[in-house]
C-alpha positions as CSV (number, residue, x, y, z in Angstrom):
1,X,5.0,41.2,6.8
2,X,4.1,37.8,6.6
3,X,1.9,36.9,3.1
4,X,-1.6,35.1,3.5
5,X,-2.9,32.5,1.5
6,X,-5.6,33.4,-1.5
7,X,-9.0,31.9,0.2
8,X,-9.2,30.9,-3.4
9,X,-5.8,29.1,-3.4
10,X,-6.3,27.2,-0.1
11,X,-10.0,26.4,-1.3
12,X,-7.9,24.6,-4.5
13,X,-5.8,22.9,-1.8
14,X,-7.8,21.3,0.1
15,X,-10.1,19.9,-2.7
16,X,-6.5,18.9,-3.8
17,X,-5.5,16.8,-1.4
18,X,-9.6,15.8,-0.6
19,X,-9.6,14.0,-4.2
20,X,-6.0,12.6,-4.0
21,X,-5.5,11.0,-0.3
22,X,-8.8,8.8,-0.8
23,X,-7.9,6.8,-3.5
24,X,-4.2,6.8,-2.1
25,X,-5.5,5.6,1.4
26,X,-7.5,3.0,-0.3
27,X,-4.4,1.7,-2.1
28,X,-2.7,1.4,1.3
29,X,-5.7,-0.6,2.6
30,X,-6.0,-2.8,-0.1
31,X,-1.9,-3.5,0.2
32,X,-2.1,-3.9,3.9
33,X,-4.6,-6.7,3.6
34,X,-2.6,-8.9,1.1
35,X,0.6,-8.2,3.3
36,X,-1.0,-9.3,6.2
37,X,-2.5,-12.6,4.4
38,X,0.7,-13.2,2.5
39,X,2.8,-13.2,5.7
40,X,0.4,-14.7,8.2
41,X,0.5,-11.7,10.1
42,X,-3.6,-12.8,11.0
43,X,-3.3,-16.4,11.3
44,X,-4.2,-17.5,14.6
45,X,-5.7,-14.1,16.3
46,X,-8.7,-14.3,18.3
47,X,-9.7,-11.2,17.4
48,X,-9.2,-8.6,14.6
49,X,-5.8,-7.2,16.1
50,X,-3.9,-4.4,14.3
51,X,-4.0,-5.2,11.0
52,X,-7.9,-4.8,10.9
53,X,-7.6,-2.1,13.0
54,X,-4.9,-0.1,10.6
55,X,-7.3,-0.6,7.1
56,X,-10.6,0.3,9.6
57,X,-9.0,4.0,10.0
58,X,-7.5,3.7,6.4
59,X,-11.2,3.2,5.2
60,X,-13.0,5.6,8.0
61,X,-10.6,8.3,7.3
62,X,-11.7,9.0,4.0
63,X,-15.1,10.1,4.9
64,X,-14.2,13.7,6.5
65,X,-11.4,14.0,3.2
66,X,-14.1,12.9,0.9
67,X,-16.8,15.6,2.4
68,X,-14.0,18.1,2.0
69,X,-13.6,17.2,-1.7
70,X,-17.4,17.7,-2.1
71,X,-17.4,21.0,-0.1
72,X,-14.9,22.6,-1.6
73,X,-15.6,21.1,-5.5
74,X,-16.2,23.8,-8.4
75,X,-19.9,22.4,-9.0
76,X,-19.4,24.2,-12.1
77,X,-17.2,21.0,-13.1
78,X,-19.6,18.7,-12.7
79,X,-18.5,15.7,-14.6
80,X,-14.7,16.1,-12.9
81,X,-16.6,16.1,-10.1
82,X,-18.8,13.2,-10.6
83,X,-15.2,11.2,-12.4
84,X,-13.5,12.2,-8.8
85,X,-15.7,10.6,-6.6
86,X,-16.6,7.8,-8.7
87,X,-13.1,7.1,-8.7
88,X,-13.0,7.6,-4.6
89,X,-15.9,5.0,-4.6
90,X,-14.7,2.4,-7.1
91,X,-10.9,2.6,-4.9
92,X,-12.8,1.9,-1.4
93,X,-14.4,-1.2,-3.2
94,X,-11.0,-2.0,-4.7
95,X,-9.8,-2.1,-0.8
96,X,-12.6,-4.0,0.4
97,X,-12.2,-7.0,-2.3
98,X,-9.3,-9.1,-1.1
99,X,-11.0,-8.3,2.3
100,X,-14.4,-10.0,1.0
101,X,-12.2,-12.7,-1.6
102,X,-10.3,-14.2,1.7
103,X,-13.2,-14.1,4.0
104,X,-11.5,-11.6,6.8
């Protein structure tokens, strides 16, 4: 017989990996952008090409794992709650500041 998940357990799961990847995704976004200014990798394009195109699904990503988070949250830990997504927040400004600093 195979063994089913808790509801309980995958509920803790996914609110897991809903407060985690954010912030982590951000991260990657916020590297991407000095990688691709450091090496040149958007000098010269006409248009946004991949680079911009990678940290737009980096950033727009996060929206259906932050909802997640939110859905599944124990509202009964409000302030963890509250710290999480602040933290989710302050990470996605975090990616957008070289973004703003180098005018991209």
């Amino acid at each position: 017989m195979a063994s089913q998940a808790h509801p309980l357990m995958l509920r803790r799961e996914i609110n897991r990996i809903g407060a985690i990847a954010p912030p982590v995704m951000s991260l990657l976004a916020f590297c991407l952008v000095l990688i691709a200014v450091g090496t040149g990798w958007v000098a010269g394009m006409t248009d946004e090409g991949s680079a911009a195109h990678i940290f737009q699904l980096l950033i727009a990503l996060q929206l259906p794992l932050i909802v997640a988070f939110l859905v599944t949250a124990d509202w009964k830990q409000f302030l963890r709650v509250a710290v999480i997504l602040t933290f989710q927040v302050a990470a996605i400004a975090f990616a957008f500041g070289p973004v703003a600093f180098f005018k991209l």
